[in-house]
C-alpha positions as CSV (number, residue, x, y, z in Angstrom):
1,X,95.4,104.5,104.6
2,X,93.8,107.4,103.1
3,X,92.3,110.5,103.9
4,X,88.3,111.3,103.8
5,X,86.8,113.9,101.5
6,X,83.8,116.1,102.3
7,X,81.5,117.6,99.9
8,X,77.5,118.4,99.7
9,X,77.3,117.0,103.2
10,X,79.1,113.9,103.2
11,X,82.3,112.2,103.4
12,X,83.6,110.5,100.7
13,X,86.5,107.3,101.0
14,X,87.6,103.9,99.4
15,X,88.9,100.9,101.5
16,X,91.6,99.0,99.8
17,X,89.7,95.9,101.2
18,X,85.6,94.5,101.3
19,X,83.1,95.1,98.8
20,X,82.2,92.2,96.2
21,X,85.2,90.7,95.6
22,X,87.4,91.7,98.8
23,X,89.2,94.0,96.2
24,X,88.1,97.2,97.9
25,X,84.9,99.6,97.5
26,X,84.2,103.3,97.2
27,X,81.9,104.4,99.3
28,X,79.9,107.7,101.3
29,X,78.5,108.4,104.9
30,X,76.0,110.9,104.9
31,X,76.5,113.6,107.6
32,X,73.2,114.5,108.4
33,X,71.9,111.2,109.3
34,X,75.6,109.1,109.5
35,X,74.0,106.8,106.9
36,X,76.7,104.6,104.4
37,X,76.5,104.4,101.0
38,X,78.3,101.8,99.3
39,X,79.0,103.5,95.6
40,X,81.3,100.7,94.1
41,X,83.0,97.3,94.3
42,X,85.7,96.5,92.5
43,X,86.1,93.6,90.8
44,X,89.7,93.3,89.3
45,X,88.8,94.2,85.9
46,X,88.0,97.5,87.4
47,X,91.1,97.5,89.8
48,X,91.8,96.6,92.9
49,X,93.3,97.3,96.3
50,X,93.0,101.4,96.6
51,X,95.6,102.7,98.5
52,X,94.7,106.6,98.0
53,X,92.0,108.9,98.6
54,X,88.9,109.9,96.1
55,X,89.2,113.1,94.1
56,X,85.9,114.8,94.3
57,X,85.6,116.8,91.5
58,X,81.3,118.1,90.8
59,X,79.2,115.4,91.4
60,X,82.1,112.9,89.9
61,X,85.2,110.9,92.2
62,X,88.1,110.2,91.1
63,X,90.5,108.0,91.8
64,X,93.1,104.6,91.7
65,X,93.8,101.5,92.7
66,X,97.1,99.8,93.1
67,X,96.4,96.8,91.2
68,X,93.7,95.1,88.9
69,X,92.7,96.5,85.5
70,X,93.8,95.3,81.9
71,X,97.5,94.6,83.1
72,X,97.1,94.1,86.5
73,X,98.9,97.3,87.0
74,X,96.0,99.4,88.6
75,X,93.2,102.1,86.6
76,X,92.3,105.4,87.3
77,X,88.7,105.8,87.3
78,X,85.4,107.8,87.6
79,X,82.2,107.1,89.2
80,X,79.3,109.5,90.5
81,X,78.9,110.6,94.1
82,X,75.7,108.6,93.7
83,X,77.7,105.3,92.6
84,X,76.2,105.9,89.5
85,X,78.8,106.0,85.9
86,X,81.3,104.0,87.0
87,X,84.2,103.9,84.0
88,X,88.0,102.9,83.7
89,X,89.5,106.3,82.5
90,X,93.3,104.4,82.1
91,X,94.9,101.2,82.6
92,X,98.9,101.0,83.8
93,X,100.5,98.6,82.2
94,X,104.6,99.0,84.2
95,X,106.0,96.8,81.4
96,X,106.9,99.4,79.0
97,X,108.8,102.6,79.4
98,X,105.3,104.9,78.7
99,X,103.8,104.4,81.1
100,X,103.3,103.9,85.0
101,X,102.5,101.2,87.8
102,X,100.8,100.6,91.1
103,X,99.6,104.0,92.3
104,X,100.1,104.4,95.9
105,X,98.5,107.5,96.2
106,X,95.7,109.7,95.3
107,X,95.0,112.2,92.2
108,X,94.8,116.2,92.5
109,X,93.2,118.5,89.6
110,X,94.4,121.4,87.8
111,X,94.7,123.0,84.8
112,X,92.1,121.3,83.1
113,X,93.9,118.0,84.1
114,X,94.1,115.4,86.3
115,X,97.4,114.7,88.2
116,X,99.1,111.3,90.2
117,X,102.2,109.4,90.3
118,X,102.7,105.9,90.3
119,X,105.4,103.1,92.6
120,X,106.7,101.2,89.5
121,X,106.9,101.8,86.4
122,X,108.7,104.3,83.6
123,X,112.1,104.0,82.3
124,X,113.9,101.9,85.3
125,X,110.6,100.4,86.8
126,X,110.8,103.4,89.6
127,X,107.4,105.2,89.4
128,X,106.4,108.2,87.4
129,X,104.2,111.4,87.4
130,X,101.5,111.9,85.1
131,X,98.6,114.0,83.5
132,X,95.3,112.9,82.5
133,X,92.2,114.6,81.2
134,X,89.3,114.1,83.7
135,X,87.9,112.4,80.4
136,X,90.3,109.7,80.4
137,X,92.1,111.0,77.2
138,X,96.0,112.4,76.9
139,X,97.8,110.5,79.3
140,X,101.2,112.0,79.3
141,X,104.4,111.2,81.7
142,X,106.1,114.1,83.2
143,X,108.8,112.7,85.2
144,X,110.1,109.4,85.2
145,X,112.2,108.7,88.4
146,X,115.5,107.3,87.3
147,X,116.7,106.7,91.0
148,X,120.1,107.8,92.3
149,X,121.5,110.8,93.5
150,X,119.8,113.4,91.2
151,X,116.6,111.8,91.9
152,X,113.7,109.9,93.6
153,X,112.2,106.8,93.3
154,X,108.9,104.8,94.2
155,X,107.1,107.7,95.5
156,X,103.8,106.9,97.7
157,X,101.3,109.3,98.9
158,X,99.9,112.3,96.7
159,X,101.0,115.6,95.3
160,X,100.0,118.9,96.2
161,X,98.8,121.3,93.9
162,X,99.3,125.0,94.0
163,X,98.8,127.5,90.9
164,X,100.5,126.5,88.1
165,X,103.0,124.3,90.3
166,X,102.5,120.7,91.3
């Protein structure tokens, strides 16, 4: 489902099933040695299901799940390439028009900022495309897909990032 990442000599992934709960787990195979590190579990309150790949930003990933968190509508989250600081940076919550559901994707940086887009949510339930501080703070919508012929809808997979251009 999603793509590894390599950094410091290993290889960074999530599976959208296993861990604890059978709601998915972040984890890291070392190159040197091929030895696996599980880094987290989730647990629902944390999300569930990721259907992307990690952000490796430092010694921090980042990432999302699908589902799980608050409103059941998937987080973005943090945790340490040595499992260590785990946090929910941002809940979805697809009920209102502000904000974004089930990510199907994975997150790119830039700018200072954090980047993603989500299946549902937005105006007409159809996914949108947000920014983030890698803090967690200043979520902000910069497309809501509307559908039709001028536009998309439910986008999966990630964006790319080059420049000043997403």
């Amino acid at each position: 489902m999603a793509a590894l990442v390599s950094g410091g000599g290993s290889l960074y992934g999530m599976t959208p099933y296993g861990g604890v709960s059978n709601w998915g787990a972040v984890y890291r195979v070392n190159l040197a040695d091929s030895n696996y590190v599980h880094l987290h579990s989730f647990t629902g309150p944390d999300g569930k299901y990721p259907l992307g790949p990690v952000l490796l930003s430092g010694t921090n990933l980042y990432g999302m799940t699908s589902r799980g968190g608050s409103n059941d509508g998937g987080v973005i989250f943090r945790v340490g390439t040595n499992g260590t600081g785990f946090a929910v940076l941002h809940h979805f919550d697809g009920s209102d028009v502000n904000n974004g559901a089930a990510p199907w994707g994975g997150l790119v940086e830039g700018a200072g900022a954090l980047y993603g887009m989500t299946y549902n949510g937005g105006v007409t339930n159809r996914g949108v495309v947000f920014s983030i501080g890698a803090s967690g703070v200043g979520y902000t919508n910069l497309h809501r897909f509307l559908g039709g012929a001028g536009d998309g809808k439910h986008p999966k997979g990630g964006l790319l990032h080059e420049g000043n251009r997403l």
